[in-house]
Structures are given as C-alpha cells and as structure tokens.
MARKENU-764445 format. One line per 8 residues: number of its first residue (from 1); their letters; for each residue x, y, z of C-alpha. Coordinates in Angstrom, 2 decimals. Example, Ala and Ser with C-alpha at 12.3 -4.5 7.8 and 13.67 -1.06 7.14 Angstrom:
BEGIN
1) as) 12.30:-4.50:7.80; 13.67:-1.06:7.14
END
This chain:
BEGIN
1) xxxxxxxx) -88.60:-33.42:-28.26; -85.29:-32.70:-29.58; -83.83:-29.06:-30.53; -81.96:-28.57:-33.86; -78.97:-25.88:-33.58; -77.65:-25.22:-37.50; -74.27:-24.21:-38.73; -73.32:-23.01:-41.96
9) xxxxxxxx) -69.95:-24.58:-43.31; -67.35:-25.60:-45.95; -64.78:-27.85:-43.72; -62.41:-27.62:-45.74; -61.02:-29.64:-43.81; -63.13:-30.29:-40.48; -60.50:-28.73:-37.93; -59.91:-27.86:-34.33
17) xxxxxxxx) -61.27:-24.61:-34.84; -64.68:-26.13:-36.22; -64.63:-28.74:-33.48; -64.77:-25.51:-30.64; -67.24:-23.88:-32.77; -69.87:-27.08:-32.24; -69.15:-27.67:-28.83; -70.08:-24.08:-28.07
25) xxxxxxxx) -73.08:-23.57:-30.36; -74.69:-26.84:-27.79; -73.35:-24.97:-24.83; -74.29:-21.84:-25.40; -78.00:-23.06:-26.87; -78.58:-26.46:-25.29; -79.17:-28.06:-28.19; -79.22:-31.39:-28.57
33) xxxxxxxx) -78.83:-32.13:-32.53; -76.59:-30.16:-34.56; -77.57:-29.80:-38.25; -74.23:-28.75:-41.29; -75.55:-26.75:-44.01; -72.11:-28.14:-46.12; -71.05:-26.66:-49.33; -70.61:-29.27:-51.42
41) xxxxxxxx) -67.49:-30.11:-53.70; -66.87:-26.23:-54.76; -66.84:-23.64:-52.53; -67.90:-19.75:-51.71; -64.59:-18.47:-52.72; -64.87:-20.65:-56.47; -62.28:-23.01:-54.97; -62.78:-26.59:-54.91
49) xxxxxxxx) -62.73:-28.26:-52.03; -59.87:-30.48:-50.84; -61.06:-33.23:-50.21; -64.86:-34.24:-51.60; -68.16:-33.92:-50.03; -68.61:-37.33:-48.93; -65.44:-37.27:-47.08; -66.00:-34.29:-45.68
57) xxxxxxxx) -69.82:-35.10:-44.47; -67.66:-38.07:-42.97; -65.52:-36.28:-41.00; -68.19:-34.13:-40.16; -70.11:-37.00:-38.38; -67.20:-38.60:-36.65; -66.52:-35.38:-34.71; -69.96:-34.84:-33.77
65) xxxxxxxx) -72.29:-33.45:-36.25; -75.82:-35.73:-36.37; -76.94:-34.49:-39.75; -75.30:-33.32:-42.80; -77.22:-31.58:-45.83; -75.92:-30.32:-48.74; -76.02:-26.31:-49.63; -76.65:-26.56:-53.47
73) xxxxxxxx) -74.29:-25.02:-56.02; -76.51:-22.54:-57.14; -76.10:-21.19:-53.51; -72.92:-22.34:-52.31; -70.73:-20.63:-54.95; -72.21:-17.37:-54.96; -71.39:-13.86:-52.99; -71.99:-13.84:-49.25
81) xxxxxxxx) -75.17:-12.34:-49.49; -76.76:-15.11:-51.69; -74.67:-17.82:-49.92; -76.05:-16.50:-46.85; -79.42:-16.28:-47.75; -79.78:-20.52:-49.47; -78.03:-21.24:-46.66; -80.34:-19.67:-44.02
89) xxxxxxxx) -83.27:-20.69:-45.67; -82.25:-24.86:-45.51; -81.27:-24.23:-41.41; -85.60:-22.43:-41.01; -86.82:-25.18:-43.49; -85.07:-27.93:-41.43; -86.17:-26.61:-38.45; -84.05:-25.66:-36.44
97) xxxxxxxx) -84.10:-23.24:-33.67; -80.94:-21.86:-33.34; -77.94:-20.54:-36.00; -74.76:-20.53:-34.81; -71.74:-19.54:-36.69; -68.20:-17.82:-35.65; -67.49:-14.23:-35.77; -64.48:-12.14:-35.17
105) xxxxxxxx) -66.87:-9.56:-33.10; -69.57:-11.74:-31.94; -71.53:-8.22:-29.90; -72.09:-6.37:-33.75; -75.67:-4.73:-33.70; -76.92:-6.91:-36.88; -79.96:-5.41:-36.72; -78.52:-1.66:-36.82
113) xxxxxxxx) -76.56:-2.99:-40.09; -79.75:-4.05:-41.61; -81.79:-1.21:-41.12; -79.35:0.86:-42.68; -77.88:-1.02:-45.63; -77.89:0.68:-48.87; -80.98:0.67:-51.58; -80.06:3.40:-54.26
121) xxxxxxxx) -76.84:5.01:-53.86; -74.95:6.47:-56.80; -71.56:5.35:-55.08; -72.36:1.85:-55.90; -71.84:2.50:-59.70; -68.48:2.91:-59.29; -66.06:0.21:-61.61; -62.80:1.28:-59.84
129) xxxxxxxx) -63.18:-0.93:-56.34; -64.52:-4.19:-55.48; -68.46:-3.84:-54.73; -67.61:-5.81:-51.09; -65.05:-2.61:-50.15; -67.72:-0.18:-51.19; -70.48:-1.54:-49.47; -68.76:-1.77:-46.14
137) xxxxxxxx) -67.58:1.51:-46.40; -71.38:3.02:-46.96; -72.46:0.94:-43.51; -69.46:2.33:-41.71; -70.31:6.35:-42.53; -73.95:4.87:-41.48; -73.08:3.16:-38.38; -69.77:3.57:-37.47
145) xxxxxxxx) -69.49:-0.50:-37.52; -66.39:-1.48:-39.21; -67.34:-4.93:-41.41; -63.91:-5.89:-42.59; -63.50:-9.21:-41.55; -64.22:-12.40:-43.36; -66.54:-14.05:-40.67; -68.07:-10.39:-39.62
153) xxxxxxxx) -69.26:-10.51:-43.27; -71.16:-13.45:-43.29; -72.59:-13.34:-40.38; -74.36:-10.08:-40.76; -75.48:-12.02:-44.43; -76.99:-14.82:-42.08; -78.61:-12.27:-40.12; -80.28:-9.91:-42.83
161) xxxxxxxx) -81.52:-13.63:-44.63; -83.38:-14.73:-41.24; -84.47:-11.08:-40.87; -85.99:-11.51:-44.77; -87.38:-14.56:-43.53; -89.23:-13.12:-40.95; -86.25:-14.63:-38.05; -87.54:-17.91:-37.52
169) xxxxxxxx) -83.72:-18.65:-35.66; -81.75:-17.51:-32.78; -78.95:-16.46:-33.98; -75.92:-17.35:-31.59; -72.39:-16.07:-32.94; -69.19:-17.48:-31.13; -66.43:-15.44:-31.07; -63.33:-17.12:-32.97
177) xxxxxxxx) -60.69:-18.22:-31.28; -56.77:-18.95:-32.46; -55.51:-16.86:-35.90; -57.29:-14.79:-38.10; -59.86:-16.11:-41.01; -57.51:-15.46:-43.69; -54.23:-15.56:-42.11; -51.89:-18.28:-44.34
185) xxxxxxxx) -49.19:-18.96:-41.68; -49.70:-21.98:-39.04; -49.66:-20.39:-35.03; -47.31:-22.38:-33.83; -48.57:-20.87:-30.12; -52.24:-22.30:-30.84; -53.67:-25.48:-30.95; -56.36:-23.72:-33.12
193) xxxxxxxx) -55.15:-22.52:-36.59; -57.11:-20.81:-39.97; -58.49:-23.30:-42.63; -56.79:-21.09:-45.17; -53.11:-22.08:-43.19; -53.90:-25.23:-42.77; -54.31:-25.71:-46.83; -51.30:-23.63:-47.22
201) xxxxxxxx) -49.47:-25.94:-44.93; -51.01:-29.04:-46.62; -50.48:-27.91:-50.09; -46.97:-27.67:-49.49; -46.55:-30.85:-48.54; -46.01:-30.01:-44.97; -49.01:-32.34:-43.20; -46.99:-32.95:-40.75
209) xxxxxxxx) -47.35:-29.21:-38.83; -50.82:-29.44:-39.47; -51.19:-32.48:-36.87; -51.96:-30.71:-33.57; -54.94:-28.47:-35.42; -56.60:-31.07:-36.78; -58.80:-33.80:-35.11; -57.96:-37.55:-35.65
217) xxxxxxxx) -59.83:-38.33:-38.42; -58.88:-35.75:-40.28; -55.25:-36.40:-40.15; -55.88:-39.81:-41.12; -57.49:-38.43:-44.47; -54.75:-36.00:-44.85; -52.58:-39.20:-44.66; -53.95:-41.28:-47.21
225) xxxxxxxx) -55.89:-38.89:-49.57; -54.98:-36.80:-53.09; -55.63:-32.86:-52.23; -58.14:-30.96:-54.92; -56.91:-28.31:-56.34; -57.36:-25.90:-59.18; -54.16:-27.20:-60.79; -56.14:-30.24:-61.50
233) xxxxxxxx) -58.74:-28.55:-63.29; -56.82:-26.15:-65.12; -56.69:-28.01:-68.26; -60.37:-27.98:-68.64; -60.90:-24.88:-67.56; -58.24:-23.93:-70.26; -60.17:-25.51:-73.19; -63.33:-24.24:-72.54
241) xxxxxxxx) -61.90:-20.62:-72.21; -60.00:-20.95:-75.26; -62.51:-22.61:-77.41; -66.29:-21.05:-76.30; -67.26:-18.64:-78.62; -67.08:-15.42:-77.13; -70.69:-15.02:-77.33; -71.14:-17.84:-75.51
249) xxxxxxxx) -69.13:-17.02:-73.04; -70.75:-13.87:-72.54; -74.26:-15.41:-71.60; -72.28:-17.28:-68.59; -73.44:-15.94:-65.00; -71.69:-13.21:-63.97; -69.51:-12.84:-66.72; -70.17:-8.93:-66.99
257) xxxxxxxx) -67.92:-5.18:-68.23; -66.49:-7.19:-71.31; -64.30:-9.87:-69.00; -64.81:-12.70:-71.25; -62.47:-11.25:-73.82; -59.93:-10.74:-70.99; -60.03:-14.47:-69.36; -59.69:-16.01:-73.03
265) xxxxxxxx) -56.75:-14.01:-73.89; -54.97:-14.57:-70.71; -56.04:-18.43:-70.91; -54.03:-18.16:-74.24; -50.89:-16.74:-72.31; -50.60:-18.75:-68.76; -48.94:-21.93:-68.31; -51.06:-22.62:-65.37
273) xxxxxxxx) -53.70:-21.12:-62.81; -51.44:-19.43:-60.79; -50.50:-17.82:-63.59; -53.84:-17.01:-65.40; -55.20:-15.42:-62.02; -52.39:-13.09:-62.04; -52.61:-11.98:-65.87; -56.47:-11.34:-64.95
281) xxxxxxxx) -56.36:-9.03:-62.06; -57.65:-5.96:-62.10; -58.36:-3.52:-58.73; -62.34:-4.21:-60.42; -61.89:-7.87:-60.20; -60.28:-9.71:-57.25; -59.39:-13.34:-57.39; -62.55:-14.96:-55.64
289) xxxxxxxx) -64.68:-13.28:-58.18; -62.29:-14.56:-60.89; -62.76:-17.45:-59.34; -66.06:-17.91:-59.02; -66.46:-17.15:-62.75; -64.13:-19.81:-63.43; -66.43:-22.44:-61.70; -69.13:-20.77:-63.58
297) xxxxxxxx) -67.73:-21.48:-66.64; -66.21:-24.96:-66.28; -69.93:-25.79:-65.44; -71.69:-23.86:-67.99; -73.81:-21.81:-65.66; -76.23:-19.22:-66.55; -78.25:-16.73:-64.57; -81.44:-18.96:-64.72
305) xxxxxxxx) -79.20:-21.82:-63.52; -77.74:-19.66:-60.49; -80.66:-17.07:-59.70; -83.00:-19.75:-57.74; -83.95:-20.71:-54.42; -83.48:-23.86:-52.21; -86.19:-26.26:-53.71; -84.98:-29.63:-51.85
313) xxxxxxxx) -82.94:-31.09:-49.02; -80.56:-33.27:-50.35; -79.26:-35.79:-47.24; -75.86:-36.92:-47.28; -75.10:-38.03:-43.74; -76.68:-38.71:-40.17; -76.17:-40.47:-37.08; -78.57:-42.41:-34.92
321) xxxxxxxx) -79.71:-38.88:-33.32; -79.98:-37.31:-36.39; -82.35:-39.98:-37.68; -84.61:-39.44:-34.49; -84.56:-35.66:-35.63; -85.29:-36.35:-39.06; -88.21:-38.67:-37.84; -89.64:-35.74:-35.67
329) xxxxxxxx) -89.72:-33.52:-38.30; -90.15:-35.25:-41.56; -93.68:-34.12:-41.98; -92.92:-30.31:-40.79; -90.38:-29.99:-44.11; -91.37:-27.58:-46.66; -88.95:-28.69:-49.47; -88.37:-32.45:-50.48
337) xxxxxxxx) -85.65:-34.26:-48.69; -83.57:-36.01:-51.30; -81.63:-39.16:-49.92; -81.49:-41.16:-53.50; -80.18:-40.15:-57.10; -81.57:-40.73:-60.38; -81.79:-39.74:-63.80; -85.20:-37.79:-62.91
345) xxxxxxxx) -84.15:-36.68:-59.62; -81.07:-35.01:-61.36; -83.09:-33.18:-63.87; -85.67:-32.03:-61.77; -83.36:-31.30:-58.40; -79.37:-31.01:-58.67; -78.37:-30.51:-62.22; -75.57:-27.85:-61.32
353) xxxxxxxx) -74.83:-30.41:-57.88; -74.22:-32.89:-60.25; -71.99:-31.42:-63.11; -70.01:-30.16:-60.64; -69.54:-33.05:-58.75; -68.60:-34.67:-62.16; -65.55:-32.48:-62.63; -64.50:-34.05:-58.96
361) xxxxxxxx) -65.44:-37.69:-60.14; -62.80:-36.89:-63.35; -60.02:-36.35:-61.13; -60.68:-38.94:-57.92; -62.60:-41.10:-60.10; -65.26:-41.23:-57.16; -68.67:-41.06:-57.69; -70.23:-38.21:-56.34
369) xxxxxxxx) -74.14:-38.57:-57.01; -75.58:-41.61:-58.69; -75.16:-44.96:-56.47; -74.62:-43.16:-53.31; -76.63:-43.01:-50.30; -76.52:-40.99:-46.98; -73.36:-42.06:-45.28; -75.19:-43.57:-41.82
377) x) -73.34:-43.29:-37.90
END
C-alpha cells in the first residue's frame, strides 16, 4: 500500500529550495507518493503567478512530485488562516498521512499556539495596525513564541486547520535552508535562494543569476516563457476601478472601512500599479491586502463566492505512481475529483478557478480550463 506525504505550495517558480523541501518531507516520513496542494494562477499574496498553472504543475512533476491538485481560488487567495485551512482540508480528503511544509523554526509548540489564540479581545478592534501584527503580538504576551516569520505563520495555520479537523496528518515541518522567505536579494554564497529574489532577479531581466537556484526545467521555462505580472493586468484592473459604481464596489469581498472610495480615486491618479499601490497605502492596509482586493475585484468576488469550503478535487497532473495512488484511494475520497471541464462542471465546481484563469488566458492566450486534461508523467 502506498503512503501519501502532502505539501502545500505556490512554485512560483519550482526552485532549489522546493526541490530540498520534497526530498526531505520522503526522508524524514518515508513516504512514497508526494501529493502538491498548488495555488493555481493567482496567489496568497493577490499576485499572479509567473508563469501559469499548467506550467507550473509541469515543472512540478518533472522534479518529482506524483500528483498535482489544484487549491481553489476561493482558498488560495485568501489570509493564511483560510488558505491554511482549504488547503489542509484537500491534503486529509486526499488522504494522505503526512503534511510537510518548511518553517524558519521547525521545534514551535503549535499546539501551545492553538490553545491560546485569541477569541474576544478588545485589542483586535483596533484600525491603526495590520490585524497579522496584532495577532502575533497577543500569542507572544501568551506564550512568549515570537510568530514573525512568513513560513512560521503558515505553518502554525496548517496546524490549527488539522487540529479543527480533528489531526488526521502528521505534521512534519523542515527547517528552511539558504535566505530568508522574503529576502529580495539573490545569496550569491547559496545554491538555495528565496522565491521572492528569484522573481526580483527574473523581473529584472537578470535570468541569468538565477541559474544555479533553479532546477533544469525551470530554467528552460525561464528561457523561453513571458513572466505574469500585475503590469499586465493593470489596465483592467484600472477600468473596473474607475467605472464600478461605488456601490458595487462596496459589495466586493473584503472591500471594508470605506476603501472603495480610496482605490477608485487613486486608480484615477496612477500611471501604473506600482504607482496605485503606493497612493493606497495606509499603516491599516498593507500591500498584500491591497492586493488581494485587487484580485477580488478584477474577478468580481463576493463573500458568498469566497466564504466556502473545498467541495471537489480538481486533477491537473500525475505520474505513473501517482495514478497507482489515485487508484488506491479513489473510492476513500470524500469530495469529487474533477479531471475534465465543461460548461456544467464550471457552474457547479470552479466558477472563481475559471474567471481567473481567464484573465491569464487574455494575456498568454493559453487556455486554462476548457479542453485541458491532467498533464500525465
């Protein structure tokens, strides 16, 4: 019987970094099939991904991954916490026994953290500070645990959603190796280096210095393929900020304290996203949540739309193990597994998957949905 280890992840791109991660979550569990809960084409941050999901599932597969799902919109472009907790639910509902995922202090008590995370606290309804600061400051005076790092954040989200699940995985964090989450500068002393640099690096024009962090594949993408970015969206996102009624507007998810009014008079003023994000800063608001509501908007999506749980599995890659897998536990799966799109399966399944993946097939000209089928190694 074969033993399904699950990772949560964006790889944006698939890097050296990632490739360390996988080879220790089988080391350090045994397993034997290794399952990517993948964001699709926008991610956590409300950044869209580089390259698209199909080329990403790809390069997941070539570098050893044996099945690739996709984490729906509705959960992949969300705060950690609700990130964490679609994501956690796909990895129990596919089975698997172990969650492995990389952590900048890999020994954290997550089970101290949960026990004594806030319920009512009148700190919380402060509008001066982002809610993320606040909160960890409230679990530090509670535990003396210092959650300040990107990766120390979301893993203690991927341990309070198995905990709510009633922990049907192992969790197994691996320490990261090489520079920090967030930092934007290549190490030059590392053959590991942040995805965050990387894109820096690549976004530049500079693929070249990327070459020794990345595996193979991945620099043969770099190579031949257009980078996604929110420059290339910024002309719709301009329109429909300019001309949605502001009560419309107002009814988007999220979009909460008046901020409507503030994103379409800045989208009146900026001459491009760079710009715009920088005319809507406030200490309240930082960019991923601008961001985020950005994505939000471009896809016109509304609390029902976003408020939901993981209701299918929706395939988009496997290899010959990860068909043997799929075989073994086909019958165990809660939730439908999706490997073909339709009109009906779109309406009843991946509505947001699929207007967002339309904005990608405006710019690439790629489909992202209909006429595609799991991408098979």
């Amino acid at each position: 019987m074969l033993h399904a280890v699950g990772i949560i992840s964006e790889y944006n791109p698939f890097h050296n970094g990632h490739l360390y991660h996988l080879q220790q979550a089988k080391v350090q569990t045994g397993a034997n099939v290794s399952i990517a809960i993948m964001s699709g084409n926008w991610l956590q941050r409300g950044e869209p991904a580089i390259f698209d999901k199909w080329q990403r599932t790809k390069l997941a597969l070539d570098n050893g991954i044996d099945i690739v799902v996709e984490l729906p919109f509705f959960s992949a472009v969300q705060p950690s916490h609700i990130f964490a907790s679609g994501a956690v639910a796909l990895a129990a509902d596919l089975q698997c026994d172990w969650l492995s995922f990389g952590a900048e202090n890999p020994s954290i008590d997550y089970q101290e953290l949960i026990d004594n995370q806030p319920r009512h606290d009148k700190s919380f309804k402060q509008f001066d500070r982002p809610y993320p600061s606040i909160f960890q400051d409230y679990l530090f005076k509670k535990t003396g645990i210092r959650l300040n790092q990107p990766n120390d954040m979301l893993a203690f989200g991927y341990a309070n959603a198995n905990f709510n699940l009633g922990a049907p995985l192992k969790l197994v964090p691996v320490k990261r190796i090489g520079s920090c989450h967030n930092d934007r500068q290549i190490d030059s002393s590392s053959s590991t280096s942040s995805g965050s640099a990387i894109r820096t690096a690549l976004l530049a024009g500079n693929s070249t210095a990327v070459a020794r962090f990345v595996p193979t594949k991945t620099q043969e993408l770099i190579q031949v393929q257009q980078l996604m970015t929110w420059d290339q969206f910024w002309p719709m996102l301009r329109f429909e900020l300019v001309e949605t009624p502001i009560n419309e507007l107002h009814n988007i998810y999220q979009m909460t304290e008046g901020i409507e009014y503030r994103l379409k008079r800045c989208a009146i003023k900026a001459t491009s996203f760079r710009d715009f994000l920088r005319l809507v800063k406030t200490k309240r608001y930082t960019y991923t949540r601008i961001q985020r509501l950005c994505t939000y908007v471009l896809v016109h999506a509304y609390p029902q739309d976003m408020l939901v749980k993981p209701s299918y599995i929706r395939l988009l890659g496997f290899s010959r193990n990860g068909r043997i897998y799929l075989n073994q536990v086909k019958k165990q799966l809660s939730l439908p597994l999706i490997t073909k799109i339709n009109e009906d399966v779109v309406q009843d399944y991946i509505e947001m998957d699929f207007k967002s993946g339309m904005l990608f097939q405006m710019i690439n000209q790629v489909s992202q949905d209909f006429y595609k089928h799991p991408i098979i190694r």
